[in-house]
C-alpha positions as CSV (number, residue, x, y, z in Angstrom):
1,X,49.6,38.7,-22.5
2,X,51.9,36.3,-20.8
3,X,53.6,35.9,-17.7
4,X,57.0,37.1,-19.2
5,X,55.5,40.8,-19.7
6,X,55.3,40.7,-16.2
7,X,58.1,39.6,-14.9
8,X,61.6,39.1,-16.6
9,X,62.6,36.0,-14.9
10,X,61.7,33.6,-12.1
11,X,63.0,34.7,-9.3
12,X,61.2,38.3,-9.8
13,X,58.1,36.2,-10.2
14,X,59.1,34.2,-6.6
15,X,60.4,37.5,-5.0
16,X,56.9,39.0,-5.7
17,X,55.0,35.6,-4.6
18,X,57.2,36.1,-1.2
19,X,56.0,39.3,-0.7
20,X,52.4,38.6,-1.6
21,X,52.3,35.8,1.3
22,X,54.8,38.0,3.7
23,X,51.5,40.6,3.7
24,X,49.1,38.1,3.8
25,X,50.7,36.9,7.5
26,X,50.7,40.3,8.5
27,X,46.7,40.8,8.8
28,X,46.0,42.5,12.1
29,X,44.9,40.4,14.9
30,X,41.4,42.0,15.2
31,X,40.6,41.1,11.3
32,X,41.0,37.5,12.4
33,X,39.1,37.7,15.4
34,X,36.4,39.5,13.4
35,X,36.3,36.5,10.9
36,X,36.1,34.2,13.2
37,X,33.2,35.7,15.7
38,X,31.2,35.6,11.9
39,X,31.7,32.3,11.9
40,X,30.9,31.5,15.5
41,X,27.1,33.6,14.9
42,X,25.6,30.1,13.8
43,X,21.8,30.5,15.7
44,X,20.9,33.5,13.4
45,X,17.4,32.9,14.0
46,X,18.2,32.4,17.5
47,X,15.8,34.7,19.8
48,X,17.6,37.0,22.1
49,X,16.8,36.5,26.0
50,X,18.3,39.9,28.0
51,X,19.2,40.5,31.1
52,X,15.9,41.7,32.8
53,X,16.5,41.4,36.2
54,X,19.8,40.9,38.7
55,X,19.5,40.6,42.4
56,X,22.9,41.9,43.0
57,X,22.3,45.5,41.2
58,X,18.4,45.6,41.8
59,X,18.8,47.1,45.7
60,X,21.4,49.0,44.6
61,X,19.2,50.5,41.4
62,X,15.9,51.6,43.9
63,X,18.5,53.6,46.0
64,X,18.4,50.7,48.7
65,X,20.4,49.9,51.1
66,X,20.6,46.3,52.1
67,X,22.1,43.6,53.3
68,X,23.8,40.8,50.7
69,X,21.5,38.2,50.0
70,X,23.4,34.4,50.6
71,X,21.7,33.7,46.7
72,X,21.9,36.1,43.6
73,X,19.4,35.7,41.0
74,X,19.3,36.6,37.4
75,X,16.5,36.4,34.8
76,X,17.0,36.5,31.1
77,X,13.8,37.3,29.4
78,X,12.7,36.9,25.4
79,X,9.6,36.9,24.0
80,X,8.9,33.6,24.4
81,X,11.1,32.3,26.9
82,X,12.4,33.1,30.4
83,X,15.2,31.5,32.3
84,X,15.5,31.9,35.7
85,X,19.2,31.6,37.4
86,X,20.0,30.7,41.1
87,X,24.0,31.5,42.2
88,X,24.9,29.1,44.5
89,X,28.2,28.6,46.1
90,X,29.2,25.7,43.9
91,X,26.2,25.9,41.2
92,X,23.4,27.2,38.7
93,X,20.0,26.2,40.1
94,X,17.9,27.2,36.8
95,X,14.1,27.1,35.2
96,X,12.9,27.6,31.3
97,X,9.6,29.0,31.6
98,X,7.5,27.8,30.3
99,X,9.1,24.8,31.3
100,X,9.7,21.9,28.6
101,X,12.5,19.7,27.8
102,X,15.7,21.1,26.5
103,X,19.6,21.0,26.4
104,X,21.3,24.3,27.4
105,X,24.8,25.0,26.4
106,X,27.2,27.1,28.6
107,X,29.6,29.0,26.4
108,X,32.3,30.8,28.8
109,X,35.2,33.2,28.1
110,X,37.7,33.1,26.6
111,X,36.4,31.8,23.3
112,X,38.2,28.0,22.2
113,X,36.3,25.8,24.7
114,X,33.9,23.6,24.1
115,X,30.9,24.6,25.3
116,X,29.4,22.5,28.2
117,X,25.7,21.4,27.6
118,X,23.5,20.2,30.4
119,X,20.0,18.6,30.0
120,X,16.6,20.7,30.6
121,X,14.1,18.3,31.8
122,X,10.4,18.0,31.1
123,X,9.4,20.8,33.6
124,X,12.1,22.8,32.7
125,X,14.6,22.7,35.6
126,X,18.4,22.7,35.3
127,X,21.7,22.5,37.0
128,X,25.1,23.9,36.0
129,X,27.4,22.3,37.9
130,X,30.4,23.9,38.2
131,X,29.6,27.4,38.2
132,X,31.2,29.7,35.4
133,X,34.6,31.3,36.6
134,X,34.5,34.0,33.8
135,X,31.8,35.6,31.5
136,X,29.4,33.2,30.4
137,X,26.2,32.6,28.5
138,X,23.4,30.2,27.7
139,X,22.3,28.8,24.4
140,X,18.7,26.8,25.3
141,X,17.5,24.6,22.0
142,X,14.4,22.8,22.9
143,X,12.6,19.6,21.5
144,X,10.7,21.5,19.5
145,X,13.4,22.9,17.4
146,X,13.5,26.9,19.3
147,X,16.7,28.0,19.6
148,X,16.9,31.3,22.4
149,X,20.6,32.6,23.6
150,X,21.5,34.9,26.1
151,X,23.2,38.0,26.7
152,X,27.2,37.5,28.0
153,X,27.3,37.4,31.7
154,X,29.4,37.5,34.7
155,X,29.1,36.3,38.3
């Protein structure tokens, strides 16, 4: 079989090439975004720290009423790891526990930036400096090759 029992000349054979790329441009946006995000999981083996504890919706959970605290605090926990967070007004006080040296990346919404990475030092205290504006969240690797990310967040 040959390319002439498909097509009678060469402009049929361009017009149906057109075509073929003319619906390849027209994959909806969310496919993209999709193959993309697959490509973005890299830390398969990464261990999952949740959100196990916010100061700002812990009152507020117990059916208390109080007053707002000057500093809001949020733990992630994983089986291995926690990291403690400190709001500030212009900064991330944090601590891996069990503390050990490290280098945290901060990935922040929306996706495209480069994500900022800030050193962990031997007893495992941190600072992000400045704050995250948007939706954020932490990817710790330490020395010893662990790699533990967070659930998204937002201040």
């Amino acid at each position: 079989m040959t390319v002439a029992d498909f097509w009678s000349s060469d402009e049929e054979l361009l017009a149906e090439l057109g075509e073929a790329l003319r619906t390849a441009e027209e994959v909806p946006r969310r496919f993209v975004d999709a193959g993309k995000s697959a490509f973005l999981w890299r830390d398969i083996d990464a261990e999952i720290a949740t959100l196990s504890y916010d100061s700002a919706t812990a009152a507020e959970a117990a059916g208390v009423r109080a007053e707002a605290t000057p500093l809001r605090a949020l733990t992630f926990s994983s089986r291995e790891f926690t990291i403690e967070l400190e709001v500030g007004p212009d900064a991330l006080n944090g601590q891996v526990v069990p503390p050990q040296p490290a280098e945290l990346d901060i990935e922040a919404r929306p996706p495209g930036r480069t994500p900022a990475t800030v050193p962990v030092d031997a007893v495992g205290w941190f600072v992000i400096r400045p704050k995250p504006a948007k939706r954020f969240r932490l990817r710790l690797r330490t020395k010893s090759g662990r790699t533990v990310v967070t659930d998204w967040a937002k201040l």
